[in-house]
N, C-alpha and C positions, 0 to 999 in steps of 0.2 A: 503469313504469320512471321513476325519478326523475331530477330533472334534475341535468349536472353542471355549475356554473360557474367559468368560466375568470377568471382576475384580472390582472390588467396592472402591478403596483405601479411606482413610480420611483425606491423607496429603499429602504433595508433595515425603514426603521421603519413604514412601511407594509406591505411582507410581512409583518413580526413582529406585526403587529396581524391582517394577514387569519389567520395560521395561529390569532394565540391566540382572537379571536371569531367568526369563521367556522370553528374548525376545517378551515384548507383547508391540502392537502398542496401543499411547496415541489416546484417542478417544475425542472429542468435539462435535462440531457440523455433523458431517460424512459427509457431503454432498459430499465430495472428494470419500465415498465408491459407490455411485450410479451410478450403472452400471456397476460397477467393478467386475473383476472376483478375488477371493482371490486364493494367490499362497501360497506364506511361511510364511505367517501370523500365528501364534504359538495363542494367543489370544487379544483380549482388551482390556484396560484400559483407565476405564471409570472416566474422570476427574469432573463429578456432583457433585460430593461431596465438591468439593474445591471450596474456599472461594472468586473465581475469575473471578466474576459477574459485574463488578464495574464501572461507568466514573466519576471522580469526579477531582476537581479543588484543588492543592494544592498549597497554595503559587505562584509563579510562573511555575508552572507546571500542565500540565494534564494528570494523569497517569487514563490509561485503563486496566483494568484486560483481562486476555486472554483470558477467557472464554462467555466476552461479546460480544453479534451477533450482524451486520451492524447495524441493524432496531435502537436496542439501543444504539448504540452509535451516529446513526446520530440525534436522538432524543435527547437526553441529550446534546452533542455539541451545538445542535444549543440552546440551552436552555443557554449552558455557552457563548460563542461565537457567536451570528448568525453570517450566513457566514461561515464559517470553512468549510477548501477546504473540507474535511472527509467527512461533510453532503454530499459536492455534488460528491464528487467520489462515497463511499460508498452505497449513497441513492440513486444511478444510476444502479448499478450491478443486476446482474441477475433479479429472480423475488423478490416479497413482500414475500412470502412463505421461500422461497430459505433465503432469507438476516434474517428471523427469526432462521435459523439456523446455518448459515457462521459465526465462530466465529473469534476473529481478531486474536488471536493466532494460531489455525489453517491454518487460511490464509495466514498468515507470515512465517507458514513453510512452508509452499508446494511453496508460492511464483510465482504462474503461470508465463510465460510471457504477460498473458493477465491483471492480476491483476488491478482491480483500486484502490487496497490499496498501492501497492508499490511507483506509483510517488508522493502522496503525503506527505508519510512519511520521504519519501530520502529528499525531498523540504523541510520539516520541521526542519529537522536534527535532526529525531526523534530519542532515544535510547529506547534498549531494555533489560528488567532486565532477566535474566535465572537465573536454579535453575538445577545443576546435575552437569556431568565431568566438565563444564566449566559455572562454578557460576561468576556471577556479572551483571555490567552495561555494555551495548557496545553501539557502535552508529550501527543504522540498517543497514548502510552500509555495515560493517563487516559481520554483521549477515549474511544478504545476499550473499555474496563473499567468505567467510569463509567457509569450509564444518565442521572441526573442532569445530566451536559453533555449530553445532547439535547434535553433534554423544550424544548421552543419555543425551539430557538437555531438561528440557520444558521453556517455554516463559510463564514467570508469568504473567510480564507487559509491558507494552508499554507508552512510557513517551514522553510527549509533551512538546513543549517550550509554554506557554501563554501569547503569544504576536498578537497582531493582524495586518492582513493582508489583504491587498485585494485582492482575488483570483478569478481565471478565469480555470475551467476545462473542458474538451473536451473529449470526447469516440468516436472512428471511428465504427461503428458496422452497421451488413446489417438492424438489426431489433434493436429496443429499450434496448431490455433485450439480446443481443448476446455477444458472447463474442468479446472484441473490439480488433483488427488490432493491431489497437496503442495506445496512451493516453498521452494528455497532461497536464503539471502543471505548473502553470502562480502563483507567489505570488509576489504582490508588494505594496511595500510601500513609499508613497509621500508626500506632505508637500500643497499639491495643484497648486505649480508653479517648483519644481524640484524631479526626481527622486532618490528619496535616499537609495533605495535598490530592489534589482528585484532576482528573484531564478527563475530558468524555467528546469523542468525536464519533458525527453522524457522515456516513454517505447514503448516496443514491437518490437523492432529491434535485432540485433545480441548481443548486450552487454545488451541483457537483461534490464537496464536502464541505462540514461546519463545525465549529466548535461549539458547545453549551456551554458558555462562559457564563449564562445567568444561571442556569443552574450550579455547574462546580461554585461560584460564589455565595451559593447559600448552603454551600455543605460543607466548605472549608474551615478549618478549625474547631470545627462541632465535638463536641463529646458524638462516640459511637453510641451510646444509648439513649442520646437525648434526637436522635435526628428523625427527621417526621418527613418518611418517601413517598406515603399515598396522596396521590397527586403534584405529585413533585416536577411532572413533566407535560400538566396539563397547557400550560403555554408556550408550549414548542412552537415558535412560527416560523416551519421550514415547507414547504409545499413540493410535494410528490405530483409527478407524472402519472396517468394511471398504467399500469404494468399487470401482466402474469394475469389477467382476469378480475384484479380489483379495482375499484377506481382509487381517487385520490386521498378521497377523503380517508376512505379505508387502511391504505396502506398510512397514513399520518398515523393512524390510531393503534394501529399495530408498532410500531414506531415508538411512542408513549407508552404503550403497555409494557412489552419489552425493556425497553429501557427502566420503569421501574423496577421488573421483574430483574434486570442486572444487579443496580444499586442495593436491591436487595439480597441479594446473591454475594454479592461481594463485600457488604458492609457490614451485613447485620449476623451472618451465618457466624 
């Protein structure tokens, strides 16, 4: 058995050095190594030392450091925000345990398909700051779709627009704490007699995530009492995997249900 070494760095540019000549992998919160078997893993680098603990409000923006876990950011959100779709995706995932150690930068590279950080960052049009081969701002979209912003960069921060919304989030899963099928992200914003802006992203289907851009454009600008949801999402053409015991078609349909059952929960209530 070979040996594994651990790395201590103090700065970003010393990790970014251990990962590019040492081949060693950025560590955080680990939860991604449990129950993992290690292959070509060379050593760890271990990000504690670095200064990227953080949620805090700036100006119009909320930037999150990478190193901070679900528990606290869905804590301090709702502190800056109540409400923030983040508390409720976030503060749904796995366990209590589990979420003190899920860091969001972590999470945002591995990016499961089951993620409940990914819908509501995409809905946010959230960006993310990196630091290595490919330094700057990007929008998470990129990140995500890009394989090129990984290759030796780490994810410092994570920056929000702070603006408020009212959101409606949803997890398909067999138990509380599972991992979910799909996930939905509802954020809309009204005037109390028209709708003046709606975002709705889907995960856990083949494209990994989606936006409903044909639907939010046939709900935008609507008077709230003139808008007609039953069957609002019978044209979804997103296609599911089959998962958890359902097939495909199944989870599609649940999917549509749901999803009106949001729009109605959040527009018409």
């Amino acid at each position: 058995m070979k040996n594994i070494y651990w790395h201590y760095p103090d700065s970003i540019e010393k990790a970014l050095d251990l990962m590019r000549n040492n081949q060693a992998v950025p560590h955080g919160g680990g939860t991604h190594l449990t129950g993992k078997r290690l292959k070509n893993e060379n050593g760890f680098v271990s990000l504690d030392k670095l200064d990227l603990k953080y949620v805090r409000k700036e100006g119009n923006t909320i930037k999150i450091g990478s190193l901070a876990d679900y528990n606290t950011v869905a804590e301090r959100l709702e502190k800056i925000e109540p409400g923030h779709i983040l508390t409720k995706s976030i503060g749904k995932a796995a366990t209590s345990p589990l979420r003190n150690r899920i860091t969001i930068g972590g999470s945002l590279r591995l990016a499961p398909n089951w993620s409940d950080l990914t819908g509501p960052l995409v809905a946010l049009d959230a960006q993310v700051k990196l630091e290595g081969d490919a330094s700057g701002t990007f929008p998470v979209t990129d990140y995500l779709s890009k394989k090129e912003l990984k290759s030796n960069t780490l994810i410092t921060e994570v920056i929000l627009p702070a603006s408020s919304w009212q959101s409606w989030y949803y997890r398909e899963g067999i138990t509380e704490n599972d991992h979910p099928a799909f996930t939905i992200t509802i954020l809309a914003k009204h005037d109390g007699n028209s709708l003046e802006d709606i975002r709705i992203v889907i995960t856990g289907h083949t494209k990994r995530f989606a936006k409903a851009t044909a639907i939010e454009d046939q709900l935008k600008g609507k008077e709230l009492k003139q808008l007609e949801l039953d069957g609002i999402a019978k044209d979804l053409t997103l296609k599911f995997a089959p998962a958890k015991g359902m097939s495909s078609e199944y989870i599609k349909h649940l999917t549509q249900t749901q999803l009106e059952r949001g729009l109605t929960e959040l527009l018409k209530s």
